[in-house]
C-alpha positions in Angstrom: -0.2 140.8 273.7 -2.8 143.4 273.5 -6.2 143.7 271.5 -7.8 147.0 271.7 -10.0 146.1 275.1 -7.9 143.2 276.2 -4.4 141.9 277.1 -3.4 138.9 277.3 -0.2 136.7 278.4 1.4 134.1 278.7 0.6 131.6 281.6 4.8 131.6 282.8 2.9 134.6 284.9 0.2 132.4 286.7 1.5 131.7 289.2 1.1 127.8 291.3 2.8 129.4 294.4 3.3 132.4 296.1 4.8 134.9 294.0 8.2 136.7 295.3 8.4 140.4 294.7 10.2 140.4 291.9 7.6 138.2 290.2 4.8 140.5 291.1 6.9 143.5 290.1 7.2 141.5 286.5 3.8 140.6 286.4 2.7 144.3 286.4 4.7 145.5 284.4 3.8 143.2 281.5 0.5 144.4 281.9 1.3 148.0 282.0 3.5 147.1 279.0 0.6 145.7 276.9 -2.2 148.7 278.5 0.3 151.1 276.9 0.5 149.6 273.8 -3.6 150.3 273.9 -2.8 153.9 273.0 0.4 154.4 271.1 0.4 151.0 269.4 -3.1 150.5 268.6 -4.6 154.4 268.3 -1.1 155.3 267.1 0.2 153.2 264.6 3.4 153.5 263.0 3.3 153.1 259.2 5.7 150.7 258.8 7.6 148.2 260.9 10.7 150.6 260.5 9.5 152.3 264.0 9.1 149.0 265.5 11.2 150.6 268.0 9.2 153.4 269.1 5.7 151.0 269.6 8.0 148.8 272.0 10.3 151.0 273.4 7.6 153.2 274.4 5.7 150.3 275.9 8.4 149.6 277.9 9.2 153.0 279.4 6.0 153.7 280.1 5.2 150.2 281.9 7.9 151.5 284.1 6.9 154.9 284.7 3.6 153.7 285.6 4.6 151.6 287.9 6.7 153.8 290.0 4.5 156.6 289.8 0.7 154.6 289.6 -1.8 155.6 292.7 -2.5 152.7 294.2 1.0 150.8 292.8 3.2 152.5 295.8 3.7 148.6 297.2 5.3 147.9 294.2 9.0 148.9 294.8 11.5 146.9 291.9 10.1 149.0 288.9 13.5 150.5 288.3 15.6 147.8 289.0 14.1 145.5 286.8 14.6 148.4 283.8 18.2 148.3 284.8 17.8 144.7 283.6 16.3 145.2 280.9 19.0 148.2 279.8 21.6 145.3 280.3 20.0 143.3 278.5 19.7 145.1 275.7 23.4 146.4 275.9 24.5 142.9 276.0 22.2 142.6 272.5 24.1 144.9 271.3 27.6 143.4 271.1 26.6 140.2 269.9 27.6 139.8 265.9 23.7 140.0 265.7 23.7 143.7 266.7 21.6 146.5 264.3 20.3 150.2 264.9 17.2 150.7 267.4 15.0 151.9 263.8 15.2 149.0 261.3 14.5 149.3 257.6 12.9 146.6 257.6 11.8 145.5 253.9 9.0 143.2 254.8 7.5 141.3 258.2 9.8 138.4 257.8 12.5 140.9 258.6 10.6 143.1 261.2 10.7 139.9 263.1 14.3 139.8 263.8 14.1 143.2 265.6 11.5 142.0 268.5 14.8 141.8 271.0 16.7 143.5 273.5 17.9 146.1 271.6 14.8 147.2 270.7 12.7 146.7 273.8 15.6 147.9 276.5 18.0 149.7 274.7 15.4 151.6 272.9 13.3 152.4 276.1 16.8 153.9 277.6 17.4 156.0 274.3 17.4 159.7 274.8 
């Protein structure tokens, strides 16, 4: 989660043993997920939790494109095939009797909650 200054997460990314690849990969982009969210989350604010989709979706395109492109990130080499993942995943969202559209008119925060899922973190970051 980030606060303007500081991100934090949760400690299934400490890890007790030597990390694979795909963990590190994961690691960073969580990070780069929440930096983002420093600008166009927390200096760009969306009025309402109807773009819920464009905070996260953002966040998560971003963390990607960060991490492929970053100076200093080149030994990082999964960033796209983890988004892949993620695109699944959020297709997969999709056809579940669950599904809704990427923007939600959501009427109040109880139902803004429902929409912090695949379909709005992967489908929405592979929206063009």
């Amino acid at each position: 989660m980030e606060n303007v200054g500081c991100v934090t997460y949760t400690e299934h990314l400490l890890f007790k043993d030597k990390p694979t690849e795909r963990e590190r990969n994961s690691l960073a982009i969580t990070i780069l997920h929440e930096l983002s969210h420093m600008w166009f989350g927390n200096l760009v604010t969306m009025k309402w939790w109807n773009d819920l989709w464009l905070n996260e979706s953002f966040a998560t395109l971003m963390s990607h494109l960060c991490l492929e492109l970053g100076k200093g990130l080149e030994h990082y080499k999964k960033s796209w095939h983890l988004f892949l993942s993620y695109k699944f995943w959020g297709y997969n969202e999709d056809q579940l009797p669950t599904t809704h559209p990427i923007h939600n008119n959501a009427q109040n925060t109880e139902e803004a909650q429902i929409a912090f899922d695949g379909i709005t973190y992967a489908k929405g970051s592979s929206t063009r």
